[in-house]
VEXDREN-2710 file (C-alpha; in Angstrom, 1 decimal):
% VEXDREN-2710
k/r/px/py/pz
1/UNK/18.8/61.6/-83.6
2/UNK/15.8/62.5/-81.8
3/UNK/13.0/64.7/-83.4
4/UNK/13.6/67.5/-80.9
5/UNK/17.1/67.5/-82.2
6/UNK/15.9/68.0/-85.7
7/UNK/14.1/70.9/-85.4
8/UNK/17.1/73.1/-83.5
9/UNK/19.0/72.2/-86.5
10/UNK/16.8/73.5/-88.8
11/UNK/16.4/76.7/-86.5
12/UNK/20.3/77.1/-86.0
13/UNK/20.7/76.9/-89.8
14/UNK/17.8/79.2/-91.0
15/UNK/19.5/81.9/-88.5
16/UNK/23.2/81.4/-90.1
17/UNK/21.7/82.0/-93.1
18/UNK/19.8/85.2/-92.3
19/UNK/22.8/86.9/-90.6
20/UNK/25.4/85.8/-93.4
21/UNK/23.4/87.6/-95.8
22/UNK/21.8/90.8/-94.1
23/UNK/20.7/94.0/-96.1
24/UNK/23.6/96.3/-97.3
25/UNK/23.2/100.1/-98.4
26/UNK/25.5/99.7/-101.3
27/UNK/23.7/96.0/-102.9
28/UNK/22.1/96.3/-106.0
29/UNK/18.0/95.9/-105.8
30/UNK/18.0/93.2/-108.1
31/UNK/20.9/91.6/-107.0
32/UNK/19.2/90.9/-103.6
33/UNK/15.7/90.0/-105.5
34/UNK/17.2/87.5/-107.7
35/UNK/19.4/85.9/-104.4
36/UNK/16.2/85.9/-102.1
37/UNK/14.3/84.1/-104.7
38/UNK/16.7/81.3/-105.0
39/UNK/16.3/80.7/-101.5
40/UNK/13.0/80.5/-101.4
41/UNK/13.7/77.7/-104.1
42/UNK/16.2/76.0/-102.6
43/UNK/16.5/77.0/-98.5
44/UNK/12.6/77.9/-98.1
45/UNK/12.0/74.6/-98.3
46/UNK/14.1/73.4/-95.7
47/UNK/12.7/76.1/-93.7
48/UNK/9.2/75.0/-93.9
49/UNK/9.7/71.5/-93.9
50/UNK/12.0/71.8/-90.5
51/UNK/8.3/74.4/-89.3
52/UNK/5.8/71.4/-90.3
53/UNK/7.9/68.5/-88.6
54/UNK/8.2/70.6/-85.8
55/UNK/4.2/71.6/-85.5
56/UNK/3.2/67.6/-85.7
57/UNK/6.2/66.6/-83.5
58/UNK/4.2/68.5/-81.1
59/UNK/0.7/67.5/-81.9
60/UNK/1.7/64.0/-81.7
61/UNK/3.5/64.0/-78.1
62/UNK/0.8/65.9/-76.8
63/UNK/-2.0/63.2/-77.4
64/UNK/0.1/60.1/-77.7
65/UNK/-1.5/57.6/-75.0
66/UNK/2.1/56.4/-74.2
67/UNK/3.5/59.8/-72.5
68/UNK/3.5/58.2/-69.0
69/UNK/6.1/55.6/-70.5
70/UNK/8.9/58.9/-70.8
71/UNK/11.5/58.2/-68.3
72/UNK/14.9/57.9/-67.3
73/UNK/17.2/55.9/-65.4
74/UNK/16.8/52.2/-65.0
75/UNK/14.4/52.1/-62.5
76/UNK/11.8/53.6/-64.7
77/UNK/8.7/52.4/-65.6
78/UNK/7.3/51.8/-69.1
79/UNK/4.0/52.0/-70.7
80/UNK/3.2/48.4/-71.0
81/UNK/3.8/47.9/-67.5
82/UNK/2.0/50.9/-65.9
83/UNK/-1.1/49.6/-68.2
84/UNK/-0.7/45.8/-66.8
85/UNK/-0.9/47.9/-62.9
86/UNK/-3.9/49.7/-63.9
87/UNK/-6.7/47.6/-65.4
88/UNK/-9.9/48.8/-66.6
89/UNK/-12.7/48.0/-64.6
90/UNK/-13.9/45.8/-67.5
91/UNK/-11.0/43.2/-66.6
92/UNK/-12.5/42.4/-63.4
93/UNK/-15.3/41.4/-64.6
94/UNK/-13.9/39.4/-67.2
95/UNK/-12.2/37.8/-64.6
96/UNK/-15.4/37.3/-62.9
97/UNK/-16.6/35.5/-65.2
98/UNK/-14.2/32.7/-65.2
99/UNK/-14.6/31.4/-62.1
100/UNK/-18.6/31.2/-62.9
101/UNK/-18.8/30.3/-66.5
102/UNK/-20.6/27.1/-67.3
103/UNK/-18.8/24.4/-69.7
104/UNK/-20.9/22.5/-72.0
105/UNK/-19.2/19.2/-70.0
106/UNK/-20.2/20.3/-66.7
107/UNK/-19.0/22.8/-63.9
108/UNK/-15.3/23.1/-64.0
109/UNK/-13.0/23.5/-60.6
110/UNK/-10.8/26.1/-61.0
111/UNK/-7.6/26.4/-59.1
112/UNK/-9.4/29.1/-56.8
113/UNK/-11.9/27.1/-56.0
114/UNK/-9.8/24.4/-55.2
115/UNK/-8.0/26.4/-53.0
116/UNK/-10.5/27.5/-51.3
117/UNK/-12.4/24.0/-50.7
118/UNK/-8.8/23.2/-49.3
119/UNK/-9.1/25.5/-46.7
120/UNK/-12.4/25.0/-45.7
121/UNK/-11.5/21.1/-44.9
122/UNK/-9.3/22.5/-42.2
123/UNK/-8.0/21.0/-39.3
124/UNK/-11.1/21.3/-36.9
125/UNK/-13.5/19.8/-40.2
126/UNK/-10.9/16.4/-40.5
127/UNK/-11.0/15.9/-36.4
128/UNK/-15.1/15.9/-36.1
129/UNK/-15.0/13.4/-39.4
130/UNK/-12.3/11.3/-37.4
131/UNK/-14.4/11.3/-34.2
132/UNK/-18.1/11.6/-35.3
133/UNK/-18.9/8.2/-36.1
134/UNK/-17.7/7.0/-32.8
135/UNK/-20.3/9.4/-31.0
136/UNK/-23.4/7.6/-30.1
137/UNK/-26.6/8.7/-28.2
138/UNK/-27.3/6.9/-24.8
139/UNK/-31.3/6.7/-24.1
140/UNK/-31.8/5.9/-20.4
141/UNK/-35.3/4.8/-18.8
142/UNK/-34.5/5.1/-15.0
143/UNK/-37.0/4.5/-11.9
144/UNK/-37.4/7.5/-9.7
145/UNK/-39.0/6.6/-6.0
146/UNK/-41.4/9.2/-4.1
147/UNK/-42.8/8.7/-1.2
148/UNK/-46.2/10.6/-0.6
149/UNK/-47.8/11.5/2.6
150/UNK/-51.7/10.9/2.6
151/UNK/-52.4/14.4/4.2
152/UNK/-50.6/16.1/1.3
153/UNK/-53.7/17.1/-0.3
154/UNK/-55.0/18.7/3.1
155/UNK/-52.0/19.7/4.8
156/UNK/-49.2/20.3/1.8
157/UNK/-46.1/21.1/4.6
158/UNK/-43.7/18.6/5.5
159/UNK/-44.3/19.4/9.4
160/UNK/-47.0/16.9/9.7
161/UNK/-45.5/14.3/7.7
162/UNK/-42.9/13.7/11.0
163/UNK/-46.0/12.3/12.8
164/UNK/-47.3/9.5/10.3
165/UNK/-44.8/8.3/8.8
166/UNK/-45.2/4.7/8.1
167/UNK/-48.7/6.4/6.3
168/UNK/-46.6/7.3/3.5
169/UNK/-47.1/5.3/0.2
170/UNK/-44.1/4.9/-1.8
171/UNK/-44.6/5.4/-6.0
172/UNK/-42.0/4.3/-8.5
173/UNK/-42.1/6.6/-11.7
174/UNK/-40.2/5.7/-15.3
175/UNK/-38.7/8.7/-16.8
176/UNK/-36.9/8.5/-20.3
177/UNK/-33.1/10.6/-20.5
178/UNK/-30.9/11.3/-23.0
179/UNK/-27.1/11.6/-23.2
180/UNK/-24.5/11.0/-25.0
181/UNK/-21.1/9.0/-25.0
182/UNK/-18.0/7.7/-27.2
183/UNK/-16.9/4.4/-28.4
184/UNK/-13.5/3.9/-27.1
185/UNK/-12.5/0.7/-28.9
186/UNK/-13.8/-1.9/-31.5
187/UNK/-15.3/-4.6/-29.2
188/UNK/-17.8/-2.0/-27.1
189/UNK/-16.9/-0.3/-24.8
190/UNK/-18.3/2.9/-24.2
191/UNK/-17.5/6.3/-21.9
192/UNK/-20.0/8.2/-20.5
193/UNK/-21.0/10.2/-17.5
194/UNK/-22.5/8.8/-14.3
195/UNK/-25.1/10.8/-13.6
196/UNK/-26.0/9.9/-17.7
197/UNK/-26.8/6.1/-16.3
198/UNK/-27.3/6.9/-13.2
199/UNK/-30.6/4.5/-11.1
200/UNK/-31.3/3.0/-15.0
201/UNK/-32.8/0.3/-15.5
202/UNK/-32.2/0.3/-19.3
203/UNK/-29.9/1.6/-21.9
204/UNK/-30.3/1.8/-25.1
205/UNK/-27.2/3.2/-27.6
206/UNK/-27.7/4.7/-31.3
207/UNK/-24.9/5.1/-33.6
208/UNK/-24.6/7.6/-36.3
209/UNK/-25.0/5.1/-39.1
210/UNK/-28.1/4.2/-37.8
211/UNK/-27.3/0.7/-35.6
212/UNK/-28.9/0.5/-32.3
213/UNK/-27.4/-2.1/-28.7
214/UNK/-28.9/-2.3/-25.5
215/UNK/-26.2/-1.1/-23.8
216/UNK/-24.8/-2.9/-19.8
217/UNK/-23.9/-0.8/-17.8
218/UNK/-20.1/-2.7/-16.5
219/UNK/-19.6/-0.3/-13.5
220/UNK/-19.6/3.6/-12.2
221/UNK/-17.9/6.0/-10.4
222/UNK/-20.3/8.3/-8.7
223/UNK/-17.6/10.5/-7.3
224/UNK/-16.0/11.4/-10.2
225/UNK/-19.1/11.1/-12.5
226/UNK/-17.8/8.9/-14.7
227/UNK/-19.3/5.3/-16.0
228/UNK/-18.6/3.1/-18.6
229/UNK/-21.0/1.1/-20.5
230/UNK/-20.5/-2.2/-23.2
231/UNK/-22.4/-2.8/-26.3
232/UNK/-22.2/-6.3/-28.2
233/UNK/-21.0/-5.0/-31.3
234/UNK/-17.8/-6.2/-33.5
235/UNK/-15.4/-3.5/-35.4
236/UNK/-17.3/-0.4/-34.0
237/UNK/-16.0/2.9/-35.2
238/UNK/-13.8/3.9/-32.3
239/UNK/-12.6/7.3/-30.8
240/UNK/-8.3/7.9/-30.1
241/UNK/-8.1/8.7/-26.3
242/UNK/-5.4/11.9/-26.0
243/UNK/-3.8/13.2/-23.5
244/UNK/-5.3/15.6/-20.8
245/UNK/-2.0/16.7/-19.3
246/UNK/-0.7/18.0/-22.6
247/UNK/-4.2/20.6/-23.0
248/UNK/-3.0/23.9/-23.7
249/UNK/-5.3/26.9/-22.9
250/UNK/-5.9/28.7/-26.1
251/UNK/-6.1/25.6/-28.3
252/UNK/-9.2/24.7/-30.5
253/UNK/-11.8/22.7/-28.5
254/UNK/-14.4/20.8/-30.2
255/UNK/-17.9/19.7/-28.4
256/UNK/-19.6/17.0/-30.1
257/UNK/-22.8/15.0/-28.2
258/UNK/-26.8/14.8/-28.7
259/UNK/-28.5/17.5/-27.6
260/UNK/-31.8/17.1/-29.4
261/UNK/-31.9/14.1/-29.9
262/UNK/-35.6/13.6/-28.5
263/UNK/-36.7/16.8/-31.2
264/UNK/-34.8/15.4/-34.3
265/UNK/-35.2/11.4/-33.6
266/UNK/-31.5/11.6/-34.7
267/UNK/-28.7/10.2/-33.6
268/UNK/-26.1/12.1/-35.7
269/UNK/-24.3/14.4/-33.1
270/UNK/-24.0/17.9/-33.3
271/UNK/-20.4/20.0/-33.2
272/UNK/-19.8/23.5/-31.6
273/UNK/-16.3/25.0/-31.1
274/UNK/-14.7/26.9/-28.8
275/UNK/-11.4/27.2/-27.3
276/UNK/-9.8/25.9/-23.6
277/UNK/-10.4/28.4/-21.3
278/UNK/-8.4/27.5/-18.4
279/UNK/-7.6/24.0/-16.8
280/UNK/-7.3/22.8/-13.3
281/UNK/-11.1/23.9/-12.1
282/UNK/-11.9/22.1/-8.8
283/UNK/-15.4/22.3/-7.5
284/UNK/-16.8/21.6/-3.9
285/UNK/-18.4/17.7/-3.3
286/UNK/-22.2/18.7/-4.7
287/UNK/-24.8/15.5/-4.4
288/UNK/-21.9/13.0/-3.6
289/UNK/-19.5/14.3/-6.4
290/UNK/-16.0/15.8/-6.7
291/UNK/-15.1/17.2/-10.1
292/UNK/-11.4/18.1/-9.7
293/UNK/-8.5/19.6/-12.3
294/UNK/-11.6/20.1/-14.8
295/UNK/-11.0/21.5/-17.9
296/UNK/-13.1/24.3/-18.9
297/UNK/-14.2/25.4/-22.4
298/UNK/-16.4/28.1/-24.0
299/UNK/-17.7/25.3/-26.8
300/UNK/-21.4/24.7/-26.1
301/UNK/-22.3/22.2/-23.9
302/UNK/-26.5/22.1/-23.5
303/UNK/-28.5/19.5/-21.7
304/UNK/-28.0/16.3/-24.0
305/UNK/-24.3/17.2/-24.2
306/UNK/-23.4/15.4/-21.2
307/UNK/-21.1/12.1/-21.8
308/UNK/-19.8/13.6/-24.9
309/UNK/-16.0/13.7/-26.5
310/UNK/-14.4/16.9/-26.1
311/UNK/-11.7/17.1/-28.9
312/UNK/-8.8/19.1/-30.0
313/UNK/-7.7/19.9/-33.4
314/UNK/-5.9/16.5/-33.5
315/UNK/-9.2/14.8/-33.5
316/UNK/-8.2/13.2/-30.2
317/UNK/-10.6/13.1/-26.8
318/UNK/-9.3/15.2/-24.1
319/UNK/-12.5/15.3/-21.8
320/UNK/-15.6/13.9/-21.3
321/UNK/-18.1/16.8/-21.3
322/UNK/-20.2/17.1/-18.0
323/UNK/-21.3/20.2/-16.8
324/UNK/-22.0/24.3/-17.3
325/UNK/-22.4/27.3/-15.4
326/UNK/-25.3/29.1/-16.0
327/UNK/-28.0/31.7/-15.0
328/UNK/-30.4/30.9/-18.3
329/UNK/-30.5/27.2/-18.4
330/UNK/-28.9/27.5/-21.6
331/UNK/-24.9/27.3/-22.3
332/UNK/-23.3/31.0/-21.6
333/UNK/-19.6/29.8/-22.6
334/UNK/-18.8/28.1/-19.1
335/UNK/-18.5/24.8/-19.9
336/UNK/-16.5/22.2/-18.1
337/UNK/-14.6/18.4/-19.0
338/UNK/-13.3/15.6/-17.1
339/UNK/-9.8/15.2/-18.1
340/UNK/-9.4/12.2/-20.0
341/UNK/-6.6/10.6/-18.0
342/UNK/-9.1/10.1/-15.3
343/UNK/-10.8/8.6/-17.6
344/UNK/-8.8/6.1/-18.5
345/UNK/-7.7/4.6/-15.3
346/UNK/-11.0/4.0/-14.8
347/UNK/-11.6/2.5/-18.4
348/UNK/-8.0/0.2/-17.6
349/UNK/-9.2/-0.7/-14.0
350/UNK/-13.0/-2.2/-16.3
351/UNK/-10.8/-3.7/-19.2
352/UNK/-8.8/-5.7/-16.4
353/UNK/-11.4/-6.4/-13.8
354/UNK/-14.6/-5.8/-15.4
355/UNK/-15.3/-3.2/-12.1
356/UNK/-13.9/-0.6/-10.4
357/UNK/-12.3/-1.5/-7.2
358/UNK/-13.2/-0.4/-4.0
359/UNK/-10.8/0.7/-1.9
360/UNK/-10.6/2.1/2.2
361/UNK/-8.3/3.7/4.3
362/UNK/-9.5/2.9/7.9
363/UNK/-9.7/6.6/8.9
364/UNK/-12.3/8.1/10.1
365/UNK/-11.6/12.0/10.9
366/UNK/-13.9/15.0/12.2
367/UNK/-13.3/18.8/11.8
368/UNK/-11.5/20.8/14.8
369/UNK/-12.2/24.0/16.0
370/UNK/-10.0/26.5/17.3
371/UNK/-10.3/25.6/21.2
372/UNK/-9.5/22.5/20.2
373/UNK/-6.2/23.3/17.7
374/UNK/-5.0/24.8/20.7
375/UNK/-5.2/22.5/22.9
376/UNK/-2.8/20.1/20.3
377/UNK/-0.5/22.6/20.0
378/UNK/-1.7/24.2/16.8
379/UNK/-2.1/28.0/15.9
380/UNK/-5.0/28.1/14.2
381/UNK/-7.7/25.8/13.0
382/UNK/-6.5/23.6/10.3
383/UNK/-6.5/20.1/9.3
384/UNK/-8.4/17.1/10.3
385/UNK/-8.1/15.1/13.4
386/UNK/-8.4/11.4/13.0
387/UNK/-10.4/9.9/15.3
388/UNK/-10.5/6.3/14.7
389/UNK/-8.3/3.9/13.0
390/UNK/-9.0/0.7/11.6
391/UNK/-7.3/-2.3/12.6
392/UNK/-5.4/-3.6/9.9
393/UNK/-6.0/-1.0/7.9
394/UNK/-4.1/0.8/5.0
395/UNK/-4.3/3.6/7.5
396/UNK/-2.7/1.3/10.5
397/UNK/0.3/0.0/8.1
398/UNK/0.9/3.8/7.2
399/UNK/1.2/4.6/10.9
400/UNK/-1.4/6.9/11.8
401/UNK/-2.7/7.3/15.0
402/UNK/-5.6/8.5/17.1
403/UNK/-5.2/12.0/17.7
404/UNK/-2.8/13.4/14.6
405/UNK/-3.7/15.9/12.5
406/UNK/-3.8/16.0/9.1
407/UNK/-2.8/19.3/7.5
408/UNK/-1.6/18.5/4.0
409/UNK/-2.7/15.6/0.9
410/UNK/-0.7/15.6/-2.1
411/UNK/0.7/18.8/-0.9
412/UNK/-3.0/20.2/-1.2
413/UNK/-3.8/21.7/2.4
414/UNK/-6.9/20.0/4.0
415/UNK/-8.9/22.3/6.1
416/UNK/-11.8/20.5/6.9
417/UNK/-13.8/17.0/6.0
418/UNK/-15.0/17.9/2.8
419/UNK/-11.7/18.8/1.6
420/UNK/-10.3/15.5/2.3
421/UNK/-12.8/13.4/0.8
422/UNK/-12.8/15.1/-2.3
423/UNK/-9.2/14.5/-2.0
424/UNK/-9.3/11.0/-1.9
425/UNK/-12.1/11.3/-4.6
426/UNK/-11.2/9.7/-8.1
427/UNK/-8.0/7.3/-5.6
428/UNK/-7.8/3.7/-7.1
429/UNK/-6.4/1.0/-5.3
430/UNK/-2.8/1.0/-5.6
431/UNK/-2.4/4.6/-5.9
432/UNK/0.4/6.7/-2.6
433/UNK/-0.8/9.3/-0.7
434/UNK/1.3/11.9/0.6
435/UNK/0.2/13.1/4.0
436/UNK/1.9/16.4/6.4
437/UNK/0.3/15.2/9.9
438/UNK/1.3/17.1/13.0
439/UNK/1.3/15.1/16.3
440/UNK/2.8/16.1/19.5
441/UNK/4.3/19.5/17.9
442/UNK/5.9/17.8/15.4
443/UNK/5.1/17.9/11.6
444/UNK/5.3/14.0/9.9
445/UNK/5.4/13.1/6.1
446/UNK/3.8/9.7/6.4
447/UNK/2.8/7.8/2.7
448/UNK/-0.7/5.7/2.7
449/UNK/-1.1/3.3/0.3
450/UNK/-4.7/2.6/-0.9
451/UNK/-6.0/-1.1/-0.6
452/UNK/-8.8/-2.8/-2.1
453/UNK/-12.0/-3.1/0.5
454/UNK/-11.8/-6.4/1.8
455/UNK/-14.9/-8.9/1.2
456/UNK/-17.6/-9.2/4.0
END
């Protein structure tokens, strides 16, 4: 029985009492003296022992600690757990103090800090300690040629130089680049960017762990900017080629090359990150290139950078990094890859021949203008009109002729000459051209197959 209950007892009974034995007008005085004193011998008692228990009932449920803890129903909660929810500030601390506390044997892990070194060795640390050793630094001394007039110093405008020219003295000048590249397997070879190599007269590679090969340049593409290079190495840390046609926009992208290499004397490579932007960037021919289905990436990419392995979270190469876009000279975010399946035709095509191929078509086309569109039949001026073809040539066997005009390559429309060379830009012998010519109002699908240059 609950205390509560104990105390209305004792107040039920004390009023029985009382009313059972009120004050008469006919009771004897003594009498009523004698029964009143035995019950303050033998009820009084009750009376103020049911009073006390009462009073510290009270007392004690008003400052007991453990009021919260009163509750009904099942779902209630008692004190020990509202005190485990509500910690004094001084259990923090004490927590605190666990992770840092010193142990006379050394500093312990704990399982926090395991889990957090676990999370810091995520995906993007494990690909740059897959591919880093395989990222060397490519030191280039090339020979630049300028030809000087003798009446620069009097008459600095190229005008006069049209009038003397066999006056002009030619200077050769060394200048000393840097670039990087990847190992791409264990006997040497290396992937790199043209214009990295390009008019060198030595190369010189540093690895990470501190080895150093002249490097031979085995044969570039200057179209597509892409060269490879050999070192005579043996069981060379070696980078895993991906695949460029499975890049997703949004994915991790990881930029690793030397761009201070001159500053630091180092050849460890640097990392920034970033993600792929967008894929599929085509830019115009510029100096006798064609950079076509790029991949572009907000990773850094600064001077230094070119040649180097872009790589997903996989730690496998998906680009070759090349260029960026930019107003300061610096990287802004615009940076932009050669898909790695480019790359490795050309790296096959080396492995196989030890060169690229040449190969020819037998065309030779112009642009048209809008007079003369018409004049073929044409609405507007599109296309190129062929001009010349070769005897015996790829273009001969495909059945072109003198006079059609060719509107479509690879389903890609062609609208002038530029657009058709950088079509044929980055073709290896072997590879099927689809064509859309039109000749005498007709449109023709008509497949050219590329040949390798015959030998003078």
């Amino acid at each position: 029985m609950s205390l509560s209950h104990q105390v209305c007892i004792g107040h039920l009974d004390s009023l029985a009492v009382a009313g059972r034995f009120g004050v008469g007008g006919n009771g004897k005085r003594e009498g009523m003296e004698n029964f009143f004193a035995k019950i303050s011998n033998h009820r009084g008692r009750l009376v103020l022992g049911s009073l006390f228990t009462l009073v510290l009932g009270f007392i004690l449920g008003f400052y007991s600690p453990h009021q919260t803890s009163f509750s009904s129903g099942s779902g209630g909660t008692d004190a020990s757990s509202h005190l485990a929810e509500v910690k004094p500030p001084v259990q923090y601390g004490h927590v605190a103090e666990t992770f840092e506390s010193p142990q006379a044997g050394g500093p312990e892990t704990s399982p926090a800090d395991e889990e957090i070194t676990c999370s810091r060795r995520n995906a993007i640390v494990l690909a740059v300690e897959t591919v880093q050793p395989a990222v060397v630094s490519v030191s280039v001394t090339q020979v630049r040629v300028y030809q000087v007039s003798p009446f620069s110093v009097f008459f600095n405008d190229p005008f006069f130089d049209q009038f003397f020219p066999e006056l002009k003295q030619e200077y050769r000048q060394k200048i000393k680049s840097l670039g990087s590249g990847f190992i791409v397997n264990e006997i040497g070879y290396i992937l790199t960017n043209e214009h990295v190599v390009h008019n060198a007269v030595k190369v010189v590679v540093n690895l990470p762990d501190g080895r150093q090969f002249d490097a031979e340049l085995i044969d570039s593409d200057r179209p597509v900017d892409i060269a490879v290079l050999k070192v005579p190495g043996k069981n060379l840390p070696f980078a895993k080629l991906g695949n460029s046609n499975d890049v997703l926009i949004g994915e991790w992208a990881i930029a690793l090359g030397n761009p201070l290499g001159y500053v630091h004397n180092d050849a460890r490579p640097t990392v920034t990150v970033g993600v792929i932007s967008a894929l599929n960037r085509d830019f115009q021919p510029q100096q006798g290139r064609v950079y076509r289905n790029m991949i572009q990436t907000d990773a850094s990419i600064n001077p230094g950078n070119s040649g180097g392995p872009l790589v997903n979270a996989l730690g496998e190469v998906i680009g070759i990094n090349t260029f960026i876009l930019t107003h300061s000279g610096g990287s802004e975010g615009i940076g932009f890859a050669i898909p790695i399946n480019k790359a490795k035709r050309i790296l096959d095509e080396v492995l196989k021949y030890n060169k690229i191929r040449d190969f020819w078509t037998g065309l030779t086309v112009q642009d048209i203008d809008l007079s003369i569109a018409q004049s073929l039949g044409l609405k507007s001026a599109q296309g190129v009109i062929v001009v010349e073809v070769t005897p015996k040539s790829p273009a001969e066997e495909a059945g072109l002729r003198v006079g059609d005009v060719i509107l479509q390559v690879n389903e890609t429309p062609t609208k002038n000459r530029s657009q058709i060379q950088a079509a044929f830009a980055g073709g290896m012998v072997g590879d099927i051209y689809h064509l859309v010519v039109f000749r005498k109002g007709k449109r023709l699908k008509i497949d050219l197959t590329l040949e390798e240059r015959p030998k003078r």
